[in-house]
Every structure is written in structure tokens, then in C-alpha cells.
N, C-alpha and C positions, 0 to 999 in steps of 0.2 A: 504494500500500500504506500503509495506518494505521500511524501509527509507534510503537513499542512506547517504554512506559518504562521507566528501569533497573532500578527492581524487578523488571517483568515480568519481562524478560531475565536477570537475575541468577536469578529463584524456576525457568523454564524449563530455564536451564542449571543449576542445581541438581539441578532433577528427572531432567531428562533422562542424566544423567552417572551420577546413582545408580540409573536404571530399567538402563542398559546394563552398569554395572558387577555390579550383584543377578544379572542373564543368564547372563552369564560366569562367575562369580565362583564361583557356589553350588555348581558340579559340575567346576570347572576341576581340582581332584584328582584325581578320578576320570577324567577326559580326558588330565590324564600321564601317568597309572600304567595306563590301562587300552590306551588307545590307541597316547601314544607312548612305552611302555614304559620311565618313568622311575622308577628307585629310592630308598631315603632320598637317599641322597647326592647326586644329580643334582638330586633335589625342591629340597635346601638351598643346593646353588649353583646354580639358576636366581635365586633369593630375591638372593645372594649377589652375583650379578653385576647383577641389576635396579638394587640400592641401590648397588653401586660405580660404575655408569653416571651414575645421579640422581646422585649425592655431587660428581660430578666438571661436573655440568650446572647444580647448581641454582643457584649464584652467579653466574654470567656472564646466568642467565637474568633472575632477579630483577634484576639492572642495567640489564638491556635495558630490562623493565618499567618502571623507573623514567627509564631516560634517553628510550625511545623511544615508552612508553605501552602502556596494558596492552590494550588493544584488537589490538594483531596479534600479542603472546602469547596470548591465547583463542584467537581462528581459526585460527593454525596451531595450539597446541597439540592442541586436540579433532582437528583432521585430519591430524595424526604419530598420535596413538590412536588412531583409526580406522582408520587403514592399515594400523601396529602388531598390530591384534585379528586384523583380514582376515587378513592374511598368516597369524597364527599358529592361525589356524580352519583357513585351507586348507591346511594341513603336509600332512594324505592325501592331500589329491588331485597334491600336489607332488613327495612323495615316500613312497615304500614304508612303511606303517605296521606294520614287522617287528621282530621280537624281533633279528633279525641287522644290522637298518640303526636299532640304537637310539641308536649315536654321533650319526649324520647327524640324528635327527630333535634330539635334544639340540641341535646344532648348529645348528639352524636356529631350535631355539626362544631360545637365548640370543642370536640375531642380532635377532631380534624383540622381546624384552624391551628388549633393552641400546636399541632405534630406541624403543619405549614410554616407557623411561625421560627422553628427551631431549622429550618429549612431556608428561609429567608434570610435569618442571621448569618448561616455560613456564609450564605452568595455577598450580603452586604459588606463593602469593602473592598472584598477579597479578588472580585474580575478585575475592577481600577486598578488594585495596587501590582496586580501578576502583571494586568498587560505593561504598565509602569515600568516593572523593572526587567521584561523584557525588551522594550522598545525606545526606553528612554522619555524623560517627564514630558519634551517636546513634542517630540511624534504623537504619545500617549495622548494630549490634550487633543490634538486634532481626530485622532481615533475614535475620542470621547461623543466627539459633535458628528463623526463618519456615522457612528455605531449609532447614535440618535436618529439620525437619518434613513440608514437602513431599517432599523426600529419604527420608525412610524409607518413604513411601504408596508413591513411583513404585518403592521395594524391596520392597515387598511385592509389586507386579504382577511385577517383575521377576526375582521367583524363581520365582514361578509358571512364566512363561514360558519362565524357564530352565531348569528342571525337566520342561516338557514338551517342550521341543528336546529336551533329550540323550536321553530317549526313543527318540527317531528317529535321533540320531547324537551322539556326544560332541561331538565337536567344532562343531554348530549354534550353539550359545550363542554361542560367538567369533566365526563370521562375521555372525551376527544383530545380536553389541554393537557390532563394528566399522560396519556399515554402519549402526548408530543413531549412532554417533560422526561420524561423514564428513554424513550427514546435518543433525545438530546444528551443524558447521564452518560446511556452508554458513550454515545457519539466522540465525546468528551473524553471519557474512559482512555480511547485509541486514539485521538487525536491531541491532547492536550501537551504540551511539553514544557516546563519550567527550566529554563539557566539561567537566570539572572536574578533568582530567589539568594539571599542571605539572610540567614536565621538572625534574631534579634540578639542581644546580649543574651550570656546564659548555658547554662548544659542543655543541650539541646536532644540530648539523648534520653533525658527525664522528663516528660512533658508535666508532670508532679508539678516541678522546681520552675519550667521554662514558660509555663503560663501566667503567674506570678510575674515575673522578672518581665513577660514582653507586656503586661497590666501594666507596673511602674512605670517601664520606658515609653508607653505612649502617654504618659499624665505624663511626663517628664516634658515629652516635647511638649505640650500644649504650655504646661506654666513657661518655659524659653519663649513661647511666642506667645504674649496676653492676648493679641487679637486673637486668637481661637476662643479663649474664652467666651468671648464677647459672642464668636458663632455657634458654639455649643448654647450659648444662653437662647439667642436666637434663634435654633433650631425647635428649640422648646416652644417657641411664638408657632411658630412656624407648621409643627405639627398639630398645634391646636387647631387653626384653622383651617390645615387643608382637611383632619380626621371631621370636621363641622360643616365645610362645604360639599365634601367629597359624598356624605352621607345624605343631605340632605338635598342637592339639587335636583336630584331625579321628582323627588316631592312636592321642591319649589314649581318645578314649571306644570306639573299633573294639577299641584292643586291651587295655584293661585291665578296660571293661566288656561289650561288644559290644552287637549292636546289635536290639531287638527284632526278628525275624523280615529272615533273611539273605539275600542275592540281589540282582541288579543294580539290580530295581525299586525293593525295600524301603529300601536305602542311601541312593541319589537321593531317595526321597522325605523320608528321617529329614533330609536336610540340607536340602531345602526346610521342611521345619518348621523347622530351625532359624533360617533367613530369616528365614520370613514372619513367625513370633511373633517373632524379634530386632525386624524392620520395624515391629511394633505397640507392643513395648513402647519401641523407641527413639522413635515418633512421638508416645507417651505422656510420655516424660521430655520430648522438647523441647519440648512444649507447656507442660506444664509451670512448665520454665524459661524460657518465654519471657513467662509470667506472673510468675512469681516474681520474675525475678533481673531487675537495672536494669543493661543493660548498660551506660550509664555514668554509672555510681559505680564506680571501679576498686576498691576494698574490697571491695562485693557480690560482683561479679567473681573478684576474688584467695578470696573464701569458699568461691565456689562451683567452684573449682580445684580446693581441697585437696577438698572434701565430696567431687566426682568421682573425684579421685585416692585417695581413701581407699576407696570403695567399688568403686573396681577391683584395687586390693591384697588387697582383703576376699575378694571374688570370684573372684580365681585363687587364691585360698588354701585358698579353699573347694571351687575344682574340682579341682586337685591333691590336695585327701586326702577328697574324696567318698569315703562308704562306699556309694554304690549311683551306678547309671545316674540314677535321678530326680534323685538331688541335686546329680548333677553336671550334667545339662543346666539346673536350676533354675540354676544359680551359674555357665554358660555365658552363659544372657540376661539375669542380669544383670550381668554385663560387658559385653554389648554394649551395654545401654541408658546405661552409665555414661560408654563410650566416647563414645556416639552425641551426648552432650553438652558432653562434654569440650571436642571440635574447635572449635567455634564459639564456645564461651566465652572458650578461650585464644585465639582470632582478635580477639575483638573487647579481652578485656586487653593486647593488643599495640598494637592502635589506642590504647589510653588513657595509652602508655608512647611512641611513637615518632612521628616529625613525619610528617606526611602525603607529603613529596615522595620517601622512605626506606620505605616501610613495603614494598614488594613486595621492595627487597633484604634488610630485618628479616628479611619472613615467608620468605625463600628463607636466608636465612641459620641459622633455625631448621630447614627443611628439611633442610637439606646437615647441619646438627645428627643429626636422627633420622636420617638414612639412615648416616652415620656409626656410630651406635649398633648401628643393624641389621646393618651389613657387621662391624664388629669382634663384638659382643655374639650374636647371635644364634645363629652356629656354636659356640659355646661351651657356649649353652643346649640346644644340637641333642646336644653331645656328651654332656653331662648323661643326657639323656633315652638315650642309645643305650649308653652305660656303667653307669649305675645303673638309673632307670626314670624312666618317663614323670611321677611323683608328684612324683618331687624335680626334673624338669626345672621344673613349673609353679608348684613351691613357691620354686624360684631367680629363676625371670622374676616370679614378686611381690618378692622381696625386691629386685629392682633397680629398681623402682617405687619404694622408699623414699626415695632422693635428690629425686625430681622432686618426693611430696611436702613434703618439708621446704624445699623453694626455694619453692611455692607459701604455706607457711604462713608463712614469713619475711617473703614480698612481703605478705602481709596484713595484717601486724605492723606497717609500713612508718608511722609517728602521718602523716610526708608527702608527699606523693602531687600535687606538681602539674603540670598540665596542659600535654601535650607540648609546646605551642607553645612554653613558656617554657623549654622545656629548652637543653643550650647547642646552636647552631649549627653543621652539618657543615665539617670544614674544610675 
């Protein structure tokens, strides 16, 4: 077998992850609520328990990554999600999909998340910092915004797809992403290859001893750099209200505007539109920026933070007090396109801020950040919305945007900015 390079492998599992996720993803609402008959409340702590699972995995994981190499966090990570999906696609056929047996099916979906969750944690991090220290922080960055790119194409097949599974059955999507997950693990398996991994300080031969030691040396890097601080704080803003919008939009436009022409058909399909043009204009932005912005020059970076951060503040603001359905799916995609660049920018300004042998505990330490945000923040924003209305839940989840960015604009401001290498050494 021809041997793949790491870009290949990285732009592959990029695609691949957002083709299965787009599947699942676009109609998994309506596969709760319709199928395993879950309400606001159960919708919010499924969310609730995903991110307290992650909160409590992503640290130990991100260490590993650095103590033991980020190549068997990918392989297993992808195939914990894929098993994860499986299982919670086949809940029917496991057990009675009844209005009477809704505890049970709740219960097996949180048994499933909370296994997802532990599956998430490995991956988070751990693709950035591999491809990173195969390719170098430069190349890397521009990879970051490739892979976004190819990611939003394989999202647009992928809603299709998953728009015409649940036709046939709610729950298809999930066993379809799962067994593209499990597929991708192997993939992975045979194709992945690490040389440019360096294990973190430590015996690296005791993962006992070496998980500890790679924990201290990524707090280490962040106290050498305080702006991190300042983005872990951030990140905390940050997850509150995307776990606040994320959950609740689908509700905003059903129930404040409703939805052209109603029926099991017509809903499925309004949400694959929202996909597939999210898919086109998010592959529109990364391209974009991946002309524009020089991933490394941390400045351009930190510019193109706040621009992002600003036009998703802009954008929930504008879909929380839309006076019509157009105006608020207009300022629904463009959140998403804003988002869809976000991610990759602040991965690769992390790289320009943190030493190479740290950076999967950084990015897992940012992690454990946002899902923090989303376990405290989000039920909050949920209450919002079910006490006053859906308008001011999404005008509350922009204003918690505001912190993250004034940390972004701060870090821009920064006259110095040099290069992690010199930063001070993990103790």
C-alpha cells in the first residue's frame, strides 16, 4: 500500500469526521423528540451531561497526547465515536421506542453521549498538535483553514445524505455516521504515521509518572504566556453561549417564526438547507481566509479572532431580534460561516503562543475550558429562553460573547509577541 502523507491524512480525516458529523447532526433533533421522545428538558441535559463527561476527560487526554503521542488518541478516539453513534442509532431496535419507556430510552442515550464524550476528548487537541509537529506551525496553520474547507464540501454531501436517511428512518443518520467513524479508525489505523512527535518532559515509559509531568508542563506554558489565561477565561464565555444558541435555535425559528410549509418532510428539508448553504458559505469564508490571513504572523491571527468574534456577536444579535423568518435564517448562516473560521484560526494562534511538546495539553486545556462554559453557562441561557423568550435567550448568548472578544482584541494589542520557542520552559 502507497503511503499517505500527513497532509493527506490530516485533509481525509478532516473531511471524513465532518461528512459523518453533517449525517447525524442535521436531523438529530428531530430523532429525540420525534423518536425517542425527549423534551426541552431532557434535550438540555443530554447537552449537559455530554460537556460534564468531556470537562472531566479532556485533561488526562490531552496529556496522554503529549506524553504518549497523538497517533493512538486519533485511532481510538474516531473508534469510541463510532461505537458511540452505533449504539445510539440502534436505541429502536434495543429498546421500545415508547412514549411510556421514555426514561429508558433517555437513559441509554446519556450512557452513549457521556462513552462519545470520552471519544471527543482524545481527538481534541491531539489532530492540531500531530499534524503541527509533522508539518511544521506554518504549513500547519494553513492546513488548519485547507482542512476547514474540505470540511465544509464533505458537509454539504453530508447533509444531503443525512436528510435522505431520516426519510427512511430517524435514527439512519447515526448508524450511517457511526459506521463512517469505525471505518475512518481503521483507515487511520494503516495510514497514520507520527515522526515529528517528542514526548513531553518525563519517563515516558510510565504513563503512571508521565501524565502528571505532561498536566504541569502545559499549566506551565500557559502561566509563561498570561494571554492564555485571559483565552482559557474566554473560552469559558464562549462555551456558554454557543452550548445556549446551539441548543436553542432550531426552537427559535419553529417557534417564534415557523417554518414555511409544515410537516415531517418540509422541517427535514428547511434544516438541510440550513446545512448545505451553512456548508457553502462556511467553505466560502475558509477559503477565503486561507488567502487572506498569514497564519503565522500571530497579529494577523489575533485580527482575524476579534473580526470573527465580532461578526458572531453581530449575528446572534441579529437573529435574536429578526423581525421576519428571512432575516433571521440570513443572520443564522452567517454565524455559521463566522464560526466555520473561527476554529482553525484560534488553533493555529495557539500554535504561535505554546511550545510544540504542550500544545495537545494547551488545546485540551482550552477544551475542558469550553465545555466548562457549556455545563455551567448554557442551562442558564436555556432558562432565559423558557422564562422570558427565545429573543432574549439569543440576545444573552451574544452578550457572553463579549468577554472572549475583548481577550482577542487585547492579545492583538500585545507591541510583543515572540516566538514560543523562547518562551520560558515547563517545569
Amino acid at each position: 500500500m502507497r503511503r499517505w502523507s500527513a497532509p493527506a491524512v490530516y485533509l481525509t480525516l478532516a473531511a471524513a469526521a465532518a461528512l459523518a458529523n453533517a449525517c447525524m447532526f442535521t436531523t438529530y433533533a428531530v430523532y429525540y423528540i420525534r423518536t425517542l421522545h425527549m423534551g426541552p428538558l431532557r434535550l438540555v441535559l443530554v447537552g449537559t451531561a455530554l460537556e460534564s463527561a468531556y470537562y472531566l476527560c479532556e485533561l488526562p487526554t490531552g496529556a496522554l497526547a503529549d506524553a504518549r503521542g497523538r497517533r493512538v488518541c486519533l485511532v481510538a478516539g474516531t473508534g469510541i465515536l463510532g461505537a458511540a453513534f452505533l449504539f445510539e442509532g440502534a436505541i429502536p431496535a434495543l429498546y421500545a421506542p415508547t412514549l411510556a419507556h421514555a426514561a429508558g430510552l433517555f437513559a441509554l442515550v446519556i450512557a452513549a453521549e457521556a462513552v462519545r464524550a470520552a471519544g471527543e476528548a482524545l481527538l481534541s487537541g491531539a489532530r492540531e498538535a500531530w499534524i503541527a509537529g509533522e508539518v511544521g506551525d506554518a504549513a500547519a496553520g494553513r492546513l488548519y483553514l485547507r482542512g476547514a474547507r474540505c470540511g465544509q464540501a464533505a458537509a454539504l454531501v453530508g447533509t444531503g445524505a443525512g436528510v435522505a436517511l431520516a426519510t427512511v428512518g430517524l435514527n439512519l443518520p447515526y448508524v450511517v455516521g457511526g459506521a463512517l467513524y469505525l471505518a475512518l479508525s481503521a483507515l487511520l489505523l494503516v495510514t497514520l504515521r507520527e515522526e515529528g512527535f517528542r514526548p513531553a518532559a518525563g519517563d515516558a515509559r510510565s504513563l503512571r509518572r508521565a501524565l502528571p509531568v505532561a498536566v504541569r508542563a502545559g499549566v506551565a506554558a500557559v502561566r509563561a504566556r498570561p494571554v492564555l489565561w485571559g483565552v482559557l477565561g474566554a473560552a469559558v464565555f464562549a462555551g456558554a453561549s454557543s452550548e445556549g444558541a446551539d441548543r436553542l435555535w432550531e426552537a427559535h425559528l419553529l417557534h417564534t417564526f415557523g417554518l414555511p410549509g409544515l410537516g415531517t418532510l418540509p422541517a427535514l428539508a428547511w434544516f438541510g438547507f440550513v446545512g448545505a448553504v451553512g456548508a457553502v458559505l462556511g467553505f466560502a469564508a475558509a477559503a477565503l481566509a486561507e488567502r487572506r490571513i498569514d497564519a503565522g504572523d500571530a497579529r494577523a491571527v489575533s485580527r482575524a479572532l476579534v473580526l470573527c468574534t465580532g461578526a458572531r456577536i453581530a449575528a446572534l444579535l441579529s437573529f435574536g431580534l429578526a423581525p421576519g423568518f428571512s432575516w433571521a435564517m440570513g443572520s443564522l448562516l452567517a454565524m455559521g460561516a463566522a464560526s466555520s473560521v473561527q476554529g482553525p484560526v484560534l488553533s493555529a494562534w495557539l500554535n504561535a503562543h505554546v511550545q510544540p511538546d504542550v500544545r495537545a495539553t494547551v488545546h485540551s486545556m482550552l477544551g475542558q475550558a469550553d465545555a466548562l462554559g457549556q455545563t455551567a453557562g448554557g442551562p442558564g441561557v436555556g432558562w432565559i429562553g423558557a422564562r422570558v423568550s427565545l429573543r432574549a435567550a439569543m440576545v444573552a448568548a451574544a452578550a457572553l460573547l463579549g468577554p472572549a472578544w475583548g481577550v482577542y482584541w487585547r492579545a492583538g494589542r500585545i507591541a510583543a509577541c515572540p516566538p514560543a520557542a523562547s518562551a520560558a520552559p515547563p517545569a
